[in-house]
C-alpha positions in Angstrom: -1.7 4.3 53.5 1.9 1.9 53.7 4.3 2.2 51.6 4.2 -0.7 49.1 0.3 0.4 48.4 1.7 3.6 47.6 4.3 2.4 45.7 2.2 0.4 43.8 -0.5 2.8 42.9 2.6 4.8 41.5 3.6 1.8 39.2 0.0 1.4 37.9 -0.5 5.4 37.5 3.2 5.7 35.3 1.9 2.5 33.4 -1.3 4.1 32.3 0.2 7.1 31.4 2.3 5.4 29.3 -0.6 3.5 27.6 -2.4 6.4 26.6 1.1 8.3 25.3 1.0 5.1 22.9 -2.4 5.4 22.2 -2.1 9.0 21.4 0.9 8.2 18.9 -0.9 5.7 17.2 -4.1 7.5 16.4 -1.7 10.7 15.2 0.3 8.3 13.0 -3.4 6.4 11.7 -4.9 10.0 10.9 -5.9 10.7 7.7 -4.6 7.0 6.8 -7.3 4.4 4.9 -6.5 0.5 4.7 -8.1 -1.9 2.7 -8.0 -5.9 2.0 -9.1 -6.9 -1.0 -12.4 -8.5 -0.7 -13.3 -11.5 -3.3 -15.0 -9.4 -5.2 -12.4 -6.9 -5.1 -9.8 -9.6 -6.0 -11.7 -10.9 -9.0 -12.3 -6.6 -10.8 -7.8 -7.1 -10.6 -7.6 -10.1 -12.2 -10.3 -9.3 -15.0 -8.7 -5.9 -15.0 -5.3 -6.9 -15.2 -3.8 -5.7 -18.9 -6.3 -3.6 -20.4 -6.2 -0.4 -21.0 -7.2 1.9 -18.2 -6.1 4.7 -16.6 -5.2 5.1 -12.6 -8.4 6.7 -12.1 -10.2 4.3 -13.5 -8.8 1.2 -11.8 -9.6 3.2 -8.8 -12.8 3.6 -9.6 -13.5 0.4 -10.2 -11.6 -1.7 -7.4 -10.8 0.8 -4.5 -13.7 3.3 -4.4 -13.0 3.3 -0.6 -9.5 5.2 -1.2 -11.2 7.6 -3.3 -13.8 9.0 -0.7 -13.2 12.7 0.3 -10.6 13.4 -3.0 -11.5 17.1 -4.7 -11.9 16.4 -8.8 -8.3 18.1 -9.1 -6.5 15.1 -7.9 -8.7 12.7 -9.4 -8.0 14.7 -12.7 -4.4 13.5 -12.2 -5.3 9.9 -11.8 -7.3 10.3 -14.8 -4.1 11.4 -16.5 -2.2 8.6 -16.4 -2.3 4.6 -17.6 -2.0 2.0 -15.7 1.3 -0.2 -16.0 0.5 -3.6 -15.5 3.2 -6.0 -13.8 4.5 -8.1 -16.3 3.2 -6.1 -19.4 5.1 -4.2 -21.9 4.1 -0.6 -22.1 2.0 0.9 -24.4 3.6 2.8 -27.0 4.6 5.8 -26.0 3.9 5.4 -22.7 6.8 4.9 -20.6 7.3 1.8 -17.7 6.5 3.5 -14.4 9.6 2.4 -11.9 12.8 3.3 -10.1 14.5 4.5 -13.7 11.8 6.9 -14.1 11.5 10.0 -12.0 11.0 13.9 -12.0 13.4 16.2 -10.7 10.5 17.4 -8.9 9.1 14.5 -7.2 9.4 11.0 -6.8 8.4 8.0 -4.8 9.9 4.8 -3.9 8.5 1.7 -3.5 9.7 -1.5 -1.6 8.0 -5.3 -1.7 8.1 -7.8 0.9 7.2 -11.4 0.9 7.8 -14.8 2.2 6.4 -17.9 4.0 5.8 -16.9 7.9 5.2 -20.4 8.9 3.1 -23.5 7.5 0.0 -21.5 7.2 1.0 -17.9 6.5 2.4 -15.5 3.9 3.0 -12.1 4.8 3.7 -9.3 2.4 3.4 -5.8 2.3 4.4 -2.5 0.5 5.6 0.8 1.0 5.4 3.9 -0.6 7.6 7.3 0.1 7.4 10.2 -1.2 10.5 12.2 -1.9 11.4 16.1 -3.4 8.7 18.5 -1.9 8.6 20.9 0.2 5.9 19.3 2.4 4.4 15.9 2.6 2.2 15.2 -0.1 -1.6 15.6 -0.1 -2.3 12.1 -1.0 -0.3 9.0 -1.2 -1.4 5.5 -1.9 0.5 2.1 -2.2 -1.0 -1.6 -2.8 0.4 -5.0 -2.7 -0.5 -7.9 -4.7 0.3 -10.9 -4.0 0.9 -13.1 -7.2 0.5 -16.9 -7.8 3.4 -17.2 -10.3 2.2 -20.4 -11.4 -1.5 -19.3 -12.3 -0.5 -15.0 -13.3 -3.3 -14.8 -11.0 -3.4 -12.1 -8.1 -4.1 -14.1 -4.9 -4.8 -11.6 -2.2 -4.0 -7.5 -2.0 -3.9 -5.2 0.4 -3.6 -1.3 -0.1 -3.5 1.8 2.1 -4.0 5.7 1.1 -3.0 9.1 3.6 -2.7 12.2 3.2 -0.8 14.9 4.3 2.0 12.3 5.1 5.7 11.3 3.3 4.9 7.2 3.1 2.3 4.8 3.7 2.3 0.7 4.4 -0.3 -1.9 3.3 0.9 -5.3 4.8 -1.3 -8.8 5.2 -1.0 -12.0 6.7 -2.1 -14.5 4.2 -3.8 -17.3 5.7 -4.0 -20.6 4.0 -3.2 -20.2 0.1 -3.1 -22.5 -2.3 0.2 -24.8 -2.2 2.5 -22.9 -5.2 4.8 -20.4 -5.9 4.5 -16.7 -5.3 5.5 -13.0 -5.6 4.9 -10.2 -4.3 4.3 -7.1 -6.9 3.9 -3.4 -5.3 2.9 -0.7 -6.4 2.5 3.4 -5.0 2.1 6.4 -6.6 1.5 10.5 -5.4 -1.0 12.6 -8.1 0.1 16.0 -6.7 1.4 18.0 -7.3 3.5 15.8 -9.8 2.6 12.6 -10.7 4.9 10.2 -9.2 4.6 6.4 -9.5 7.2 3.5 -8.8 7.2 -0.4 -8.5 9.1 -3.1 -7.1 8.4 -6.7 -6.8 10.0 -10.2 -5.0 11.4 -13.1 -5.9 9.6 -16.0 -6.2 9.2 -18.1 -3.4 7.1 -21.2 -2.3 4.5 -22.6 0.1 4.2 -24.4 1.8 
């Protein structure tokens, strides 16, 4: 065996080591993670939704069954708890505008929007949720994105991820091909347990093409 085959079948062993360390991080970091796009039927149960008077378990219900799958009746009490708080909507009396002014001493999350034009085709956008004041990551964590046709109020596209057993969580999207206009991204995350946490942020407005 000479030397540069050796010293090739070196290179190639380290490389596929390597691969499969990545891999292994990856598929810890993925564990106990769900992502969804919103599907067109998906996209019109939000926009017919949008204002009325539901609660978080019931929007779930409805539109993202998927991120409901495997959760014990004690959370889902939780959801059940609490109203939705629609972007651009004043709250219902007394019940108070979920965002970054409004948290526990106990627990809280923060939530961060992105959005822009990625080129003369694409808009990407994304959320993130974090959870903050436990003692341990949270049991369940969820965060979705909507992007927003600011010239229609209509939610073009969304995309949402749930996890468990993890501090924060990421739904992002390429958006292929929308309608020429201007946009915004709206996000949105919340934990049920042990305290219900929720928080918002949004965009600025920004065009495509």
């Amino acid at each position: 065996m000479n030397t540069h085959f050796r010293t090739g079948m070196v290179v190639l062993i380290t490389l596929l080591l390597a691969a499969a360390l990545v891999a292994s991080v990856s598929a810890a970091e993925e564990r106990g993670v769900v992502r969804s796009d919103a599907s067109e039927e998906q996209l019109k149960l939000i926009n017919e939704l949008y204002g009325k008077d539901i609660t978080v378990l019931e929007y779930m219900e409805k539109v993202h069954p998927e991120h409901l799958a495997g959760i014990p009746d004690s959370i889902k009490k939780d959801m059940a708890g609490q109203k939705m708080n629609w972007w651009g909507k004043e709250p219902a009396p007394g019940q108070e505008r979920a965002g970054r002014e409004v948290q526990t001493d106990r627990a809280t999350v923060s939530v961060s929007a992105t959005g822009y034009t990625a080129d003369w085709r694409t808009i990407h956008f994304s959320g993130t949720c974090t959870a903050y004041g436990l003692s341990s990551p949270p049991w369940y964590i969820y965060v979705e994105a909507f992007l927003i046709n600011r010239d229609t109020g209509q939610t073009a596209d969304s995309t949402s991820a749930s996890g468990q057993n993890i501090w924060s969580v990421t739904a992002s999207k390429d958006k292929y091909y929308p309608a020429n206009g201007r946009y915004y991204v709206h996000a949105w995350g919340y934990i049920p347990t042990p305290y219900y946490a929720e928080d918002f942020d949004e965009t600025g407005v920004f065009s495509f093409p």
